[in-house]
MDTraj code that builds the backbone (N, CA, C; nanometers):
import mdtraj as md
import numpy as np

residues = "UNK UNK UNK UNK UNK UNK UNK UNK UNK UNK UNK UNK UNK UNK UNK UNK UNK UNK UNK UNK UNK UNK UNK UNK UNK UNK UNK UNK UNK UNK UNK UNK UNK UNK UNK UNK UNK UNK UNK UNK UNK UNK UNK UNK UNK UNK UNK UNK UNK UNK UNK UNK UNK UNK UNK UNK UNK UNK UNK UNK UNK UNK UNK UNK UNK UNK UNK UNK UNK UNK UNK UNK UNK UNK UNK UNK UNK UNK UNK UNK UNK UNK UNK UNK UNK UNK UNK UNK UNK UNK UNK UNK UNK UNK UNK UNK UNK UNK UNK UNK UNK UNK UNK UNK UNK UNK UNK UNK UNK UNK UNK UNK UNK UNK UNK UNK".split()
xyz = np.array([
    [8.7252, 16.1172, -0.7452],
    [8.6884, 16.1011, -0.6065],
    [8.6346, 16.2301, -0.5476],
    [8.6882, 16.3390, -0.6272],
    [8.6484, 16.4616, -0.5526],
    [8.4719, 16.5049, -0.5745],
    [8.4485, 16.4217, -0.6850],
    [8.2905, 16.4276, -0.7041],
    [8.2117, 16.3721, -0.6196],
    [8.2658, 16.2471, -0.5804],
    [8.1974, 16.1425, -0.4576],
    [8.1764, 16.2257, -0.3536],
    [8.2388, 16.2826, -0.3286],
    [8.2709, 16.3700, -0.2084],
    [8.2323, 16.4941, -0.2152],
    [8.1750, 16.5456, -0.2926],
    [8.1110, 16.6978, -0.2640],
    [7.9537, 16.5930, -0.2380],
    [7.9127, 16.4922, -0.3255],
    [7.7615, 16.4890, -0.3361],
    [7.7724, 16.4135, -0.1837],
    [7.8179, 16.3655, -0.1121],
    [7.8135, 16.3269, -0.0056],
    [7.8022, 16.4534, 0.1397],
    [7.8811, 16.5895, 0.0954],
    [7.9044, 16.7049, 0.2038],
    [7.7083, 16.7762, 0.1734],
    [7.6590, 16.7284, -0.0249],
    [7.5476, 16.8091, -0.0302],
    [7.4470, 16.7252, 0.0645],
    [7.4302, 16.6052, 0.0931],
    [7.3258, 16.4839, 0.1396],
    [7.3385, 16.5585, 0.2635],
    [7.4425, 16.5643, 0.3403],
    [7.4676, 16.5471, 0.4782],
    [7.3896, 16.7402, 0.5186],
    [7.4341, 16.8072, 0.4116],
    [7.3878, 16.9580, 0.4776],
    [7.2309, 16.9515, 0.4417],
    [7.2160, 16.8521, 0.3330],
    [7.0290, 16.8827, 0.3115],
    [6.9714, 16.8294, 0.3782],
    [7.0290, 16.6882, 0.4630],
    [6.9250, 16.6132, 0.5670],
    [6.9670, 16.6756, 0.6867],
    [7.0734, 16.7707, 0.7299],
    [7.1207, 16.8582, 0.8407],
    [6.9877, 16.9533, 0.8805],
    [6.9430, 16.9995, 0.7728],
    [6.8349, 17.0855, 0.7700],
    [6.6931, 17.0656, 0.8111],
    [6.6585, 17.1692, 0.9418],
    [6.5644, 17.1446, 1.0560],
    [6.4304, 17.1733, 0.9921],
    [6.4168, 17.2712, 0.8686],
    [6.2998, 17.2984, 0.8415],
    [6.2248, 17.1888, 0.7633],
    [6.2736, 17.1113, 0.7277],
    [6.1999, 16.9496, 0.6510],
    [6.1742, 16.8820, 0.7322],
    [6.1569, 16.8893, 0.8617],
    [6.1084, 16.8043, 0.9756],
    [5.9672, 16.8785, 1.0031],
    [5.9018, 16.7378, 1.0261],
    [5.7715, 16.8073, 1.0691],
    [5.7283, 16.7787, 1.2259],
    [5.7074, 16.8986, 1.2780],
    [5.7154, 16.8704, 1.4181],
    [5.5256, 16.8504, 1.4412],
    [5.5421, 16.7652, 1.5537],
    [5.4274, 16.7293, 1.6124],
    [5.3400, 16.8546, 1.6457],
    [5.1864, 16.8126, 1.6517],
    [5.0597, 16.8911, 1.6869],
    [5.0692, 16.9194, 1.8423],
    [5.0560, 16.9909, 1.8832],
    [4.9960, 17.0359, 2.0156],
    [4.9086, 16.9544, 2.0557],
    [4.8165, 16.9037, 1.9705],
    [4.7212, 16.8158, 2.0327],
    [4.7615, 16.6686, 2.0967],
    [4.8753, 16.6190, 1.9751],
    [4.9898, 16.5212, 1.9912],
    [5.0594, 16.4995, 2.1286],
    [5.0907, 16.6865, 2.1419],
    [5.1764, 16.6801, 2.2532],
    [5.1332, 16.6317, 2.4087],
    [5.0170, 16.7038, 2.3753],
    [4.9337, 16.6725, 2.4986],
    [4.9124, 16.5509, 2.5650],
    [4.8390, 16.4716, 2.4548],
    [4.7987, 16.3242, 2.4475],
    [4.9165, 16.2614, 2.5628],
    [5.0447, 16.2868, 2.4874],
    [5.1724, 16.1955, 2.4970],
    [5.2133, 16.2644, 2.6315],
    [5.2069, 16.3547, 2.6734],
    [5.2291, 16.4576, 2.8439],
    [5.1701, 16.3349, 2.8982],
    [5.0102, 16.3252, 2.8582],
    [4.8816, 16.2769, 3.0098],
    [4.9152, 16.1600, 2.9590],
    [4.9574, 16.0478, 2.8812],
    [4.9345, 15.9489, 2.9192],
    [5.1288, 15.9594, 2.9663],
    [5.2165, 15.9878, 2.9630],
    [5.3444, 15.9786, 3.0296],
    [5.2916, 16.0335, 3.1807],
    [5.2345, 16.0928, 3.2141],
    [5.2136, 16.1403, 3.3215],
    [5.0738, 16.0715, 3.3859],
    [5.0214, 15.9880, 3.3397],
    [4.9415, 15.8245, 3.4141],
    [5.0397, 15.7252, 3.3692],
    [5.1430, 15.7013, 3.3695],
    [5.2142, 15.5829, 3.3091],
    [5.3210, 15.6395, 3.4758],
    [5.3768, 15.7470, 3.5056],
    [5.4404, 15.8072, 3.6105],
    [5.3742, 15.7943, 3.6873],
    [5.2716, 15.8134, 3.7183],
    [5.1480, 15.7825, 3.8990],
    [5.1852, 15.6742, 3.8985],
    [5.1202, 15.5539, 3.8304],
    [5.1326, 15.4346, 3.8073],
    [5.2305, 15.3776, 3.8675],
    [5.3748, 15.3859, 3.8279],
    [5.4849, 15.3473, 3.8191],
    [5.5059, 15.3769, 4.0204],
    [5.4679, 15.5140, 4.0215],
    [5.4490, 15.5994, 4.1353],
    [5.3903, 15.4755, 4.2830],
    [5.2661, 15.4262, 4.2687],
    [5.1788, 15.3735, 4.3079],
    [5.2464, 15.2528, 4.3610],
    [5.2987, 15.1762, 4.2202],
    [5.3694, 15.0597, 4.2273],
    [5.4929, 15.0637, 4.3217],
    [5.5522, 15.1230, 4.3070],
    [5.6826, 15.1360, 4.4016],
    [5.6661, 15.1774, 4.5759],
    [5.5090, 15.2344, 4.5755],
    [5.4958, 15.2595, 4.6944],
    [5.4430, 15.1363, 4.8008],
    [5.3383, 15.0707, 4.7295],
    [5.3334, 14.9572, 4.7201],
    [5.4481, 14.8265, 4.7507],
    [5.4965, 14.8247, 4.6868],
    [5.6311, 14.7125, 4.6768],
    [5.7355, 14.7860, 4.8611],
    [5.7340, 14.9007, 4.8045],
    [5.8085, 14.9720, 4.9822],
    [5.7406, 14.9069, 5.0638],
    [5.6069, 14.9307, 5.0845],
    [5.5084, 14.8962, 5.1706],
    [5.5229, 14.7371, 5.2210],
    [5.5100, 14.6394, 5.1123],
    [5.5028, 14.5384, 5.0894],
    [5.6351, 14.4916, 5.1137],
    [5.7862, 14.5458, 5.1206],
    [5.9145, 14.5259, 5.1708],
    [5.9063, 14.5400, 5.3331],
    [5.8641, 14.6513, 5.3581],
    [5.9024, 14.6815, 5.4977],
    [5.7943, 14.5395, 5.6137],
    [5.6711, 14.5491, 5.5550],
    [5.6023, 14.4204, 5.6153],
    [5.6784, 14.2568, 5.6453],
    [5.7119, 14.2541, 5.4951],
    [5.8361, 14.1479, 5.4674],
    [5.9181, 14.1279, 5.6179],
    [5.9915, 14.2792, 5.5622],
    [6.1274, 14.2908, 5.6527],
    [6.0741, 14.2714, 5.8302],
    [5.9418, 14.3677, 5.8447],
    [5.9003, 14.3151, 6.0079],
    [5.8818, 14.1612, 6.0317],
    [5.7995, 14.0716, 5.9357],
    [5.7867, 13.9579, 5.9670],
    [5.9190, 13.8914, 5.9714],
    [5.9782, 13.8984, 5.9034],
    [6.1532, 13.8242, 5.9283],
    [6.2226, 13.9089, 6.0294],
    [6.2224, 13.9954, 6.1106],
    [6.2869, 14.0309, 6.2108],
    [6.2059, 13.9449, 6.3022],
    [6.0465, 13.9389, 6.3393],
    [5.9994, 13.9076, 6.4636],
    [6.0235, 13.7069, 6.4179],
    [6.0489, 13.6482, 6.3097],
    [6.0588, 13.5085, 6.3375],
    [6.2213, 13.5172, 6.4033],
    [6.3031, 13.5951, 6.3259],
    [6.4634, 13.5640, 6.4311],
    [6.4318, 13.5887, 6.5427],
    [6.3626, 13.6636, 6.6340],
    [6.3366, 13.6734, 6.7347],
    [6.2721, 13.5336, 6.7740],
    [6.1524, 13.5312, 6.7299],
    [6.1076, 13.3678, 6.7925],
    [6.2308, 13.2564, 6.7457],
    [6.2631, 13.2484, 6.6603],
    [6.3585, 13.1957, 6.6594],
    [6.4901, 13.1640, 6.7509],
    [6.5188, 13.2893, 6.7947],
    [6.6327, 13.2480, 6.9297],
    [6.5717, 13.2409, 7.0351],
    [6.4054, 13.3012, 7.0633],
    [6.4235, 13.2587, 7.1757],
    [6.3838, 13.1234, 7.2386],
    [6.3474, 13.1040, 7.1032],
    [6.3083, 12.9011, 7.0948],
    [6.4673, 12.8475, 7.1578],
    [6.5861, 12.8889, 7.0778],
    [6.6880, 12.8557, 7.0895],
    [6.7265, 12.8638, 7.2113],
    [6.6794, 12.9838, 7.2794],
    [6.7174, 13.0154, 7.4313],
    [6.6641, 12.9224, 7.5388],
    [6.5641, 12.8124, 7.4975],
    [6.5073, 12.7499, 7.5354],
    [6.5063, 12.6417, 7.5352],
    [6.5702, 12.5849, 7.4455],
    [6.6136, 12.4640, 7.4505],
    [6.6989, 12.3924, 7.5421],
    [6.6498, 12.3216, 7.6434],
    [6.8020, 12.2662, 7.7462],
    [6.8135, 12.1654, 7.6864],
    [6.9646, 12.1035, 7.6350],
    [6.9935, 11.9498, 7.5932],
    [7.0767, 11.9287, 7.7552],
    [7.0444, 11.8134, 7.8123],
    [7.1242, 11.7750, 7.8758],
    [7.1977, 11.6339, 7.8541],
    [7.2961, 11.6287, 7.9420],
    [7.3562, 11.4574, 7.9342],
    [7.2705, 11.3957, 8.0145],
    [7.2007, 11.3575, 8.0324],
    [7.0735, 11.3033, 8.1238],
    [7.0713, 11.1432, 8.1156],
    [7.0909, 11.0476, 8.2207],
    [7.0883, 10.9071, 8.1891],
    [6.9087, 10.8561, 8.2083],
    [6.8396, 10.8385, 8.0704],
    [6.7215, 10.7665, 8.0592],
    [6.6524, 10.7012, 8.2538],
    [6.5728, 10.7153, 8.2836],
    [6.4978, 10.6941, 8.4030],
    [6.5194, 10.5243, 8.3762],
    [6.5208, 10.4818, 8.5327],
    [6.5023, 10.2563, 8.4842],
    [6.3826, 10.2654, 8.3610],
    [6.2276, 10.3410, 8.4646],
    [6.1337, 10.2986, 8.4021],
    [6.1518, 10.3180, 8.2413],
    [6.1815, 10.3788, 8.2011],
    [6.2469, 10.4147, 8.0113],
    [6.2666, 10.3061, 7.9805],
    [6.4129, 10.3081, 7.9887],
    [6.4803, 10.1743, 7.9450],
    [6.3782, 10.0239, 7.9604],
    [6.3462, 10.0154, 8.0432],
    [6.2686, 9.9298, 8.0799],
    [6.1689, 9.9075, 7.9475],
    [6.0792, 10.0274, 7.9313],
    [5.9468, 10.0509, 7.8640],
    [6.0192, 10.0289, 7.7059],
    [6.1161, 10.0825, 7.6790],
    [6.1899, 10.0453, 7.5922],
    [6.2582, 9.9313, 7.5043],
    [6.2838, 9.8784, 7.6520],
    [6.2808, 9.6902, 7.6121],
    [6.1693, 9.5931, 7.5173],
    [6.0964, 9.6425, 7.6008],
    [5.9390, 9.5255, 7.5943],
    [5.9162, 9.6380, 7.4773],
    [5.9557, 9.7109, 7.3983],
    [5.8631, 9.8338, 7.2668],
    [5.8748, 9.6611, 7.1907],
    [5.9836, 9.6296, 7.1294],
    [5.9793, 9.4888, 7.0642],
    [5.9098, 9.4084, 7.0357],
    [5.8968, 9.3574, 7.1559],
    [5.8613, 9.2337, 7.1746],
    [5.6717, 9.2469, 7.1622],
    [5.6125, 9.3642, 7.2078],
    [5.4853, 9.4386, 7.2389],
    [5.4178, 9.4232, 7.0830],
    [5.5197, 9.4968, 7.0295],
    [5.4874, 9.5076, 6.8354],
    [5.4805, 9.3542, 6.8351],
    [5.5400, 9.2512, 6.8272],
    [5.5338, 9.1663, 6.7793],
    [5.4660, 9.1042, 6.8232],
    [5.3888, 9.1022, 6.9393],
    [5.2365, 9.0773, 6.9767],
    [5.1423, 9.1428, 6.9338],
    [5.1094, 9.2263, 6.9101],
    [5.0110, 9.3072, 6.8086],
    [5.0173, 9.2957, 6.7179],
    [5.1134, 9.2552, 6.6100],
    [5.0978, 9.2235, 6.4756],
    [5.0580, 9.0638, 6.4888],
    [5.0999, 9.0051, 6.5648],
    [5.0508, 8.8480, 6.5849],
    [4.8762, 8.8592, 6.5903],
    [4.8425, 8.9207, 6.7233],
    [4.6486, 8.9459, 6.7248],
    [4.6345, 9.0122, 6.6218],
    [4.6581, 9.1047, 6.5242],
    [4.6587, 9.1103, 6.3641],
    [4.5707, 9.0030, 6.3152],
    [4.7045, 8.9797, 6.2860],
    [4.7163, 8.8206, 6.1495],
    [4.5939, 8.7586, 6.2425],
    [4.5591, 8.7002, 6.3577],
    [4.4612, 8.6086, 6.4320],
    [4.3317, 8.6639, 6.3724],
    [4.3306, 8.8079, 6.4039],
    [4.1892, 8.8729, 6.4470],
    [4.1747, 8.8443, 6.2457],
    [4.2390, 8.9062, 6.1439],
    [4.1793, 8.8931, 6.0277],
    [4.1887, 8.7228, 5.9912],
    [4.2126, 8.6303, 6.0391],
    [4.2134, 8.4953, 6.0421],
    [4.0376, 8.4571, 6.0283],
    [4.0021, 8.5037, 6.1624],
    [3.8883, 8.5083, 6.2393],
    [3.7532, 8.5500, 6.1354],
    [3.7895, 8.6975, 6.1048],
    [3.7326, 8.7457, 6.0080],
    [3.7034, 8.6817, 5.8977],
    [3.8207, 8.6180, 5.8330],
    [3.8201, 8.5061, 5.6902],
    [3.7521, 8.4316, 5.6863],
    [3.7492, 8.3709, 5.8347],
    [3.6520, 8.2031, 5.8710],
    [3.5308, 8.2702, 5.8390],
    [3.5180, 8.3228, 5.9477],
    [3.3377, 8.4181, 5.9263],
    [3.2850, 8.4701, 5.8248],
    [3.3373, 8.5009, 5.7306],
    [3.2966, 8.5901, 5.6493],
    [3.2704, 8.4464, 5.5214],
    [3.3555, 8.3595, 5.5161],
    [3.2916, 8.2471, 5.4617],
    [3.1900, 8.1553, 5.4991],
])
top = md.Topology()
chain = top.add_chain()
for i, resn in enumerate(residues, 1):
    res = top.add_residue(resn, chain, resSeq=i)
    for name in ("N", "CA", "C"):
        top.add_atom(name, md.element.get_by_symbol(name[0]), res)
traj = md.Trajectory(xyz[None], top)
């Protein structure tokens, strides 16, 4: 076991070792700066945007609660007893429909004859 175990301490100190890495080009580096740094405006842009686009939000839903209550403020319900003439006009709604659907049915009657 003690063999397992040294070739395991040699793996770990030879892949430990910084000089077998190959580090990136300058030119690399650059590239990867400017486009992280247009990927950051971007991101930048967007969020200012979306703020922008929140706070508009947020004004239009403050000024409808406002119309909103003061619709509410405006509303009178009362206990109010219907006028005669209502009730009245109310009565005959019935009976009115069922004369107009009667000259209906007549008037396309009329039509049927004629049209033959």
């Amino acid at each position: 076991m003690a063999l397992g175990d040294e070739e395991t301490s040699k793996e770990d100190t030879l892949g430990d070792d910084d000089t077998s890495k190959v580090l990136p080009s300058t030119d690399k580096l650059a590239t990867e700066v400017d486009s992280l740094s247009e990927a950051l405006i971007s991101q930048d842009k967007l969020l200012k945007h979306a703020t922008h686009e929140r706070k508009e939000y947020k004004d239009k839903l403050e000024q409808a609660l406002k119309d909103l209550l003061f619709t509410k403020s405006y509303v009178v319900v009362s206990n109010e007893v219907e006028c005669n003439a209502c009730a009245i006009l109310m009565s005959n709604l019935p009976s009115m429909q069922t004369k107009y659907a009667t000259l209906l049915d007549e008037l396309e009657e009329v039509k049927a004859v004629g049209i033959s």
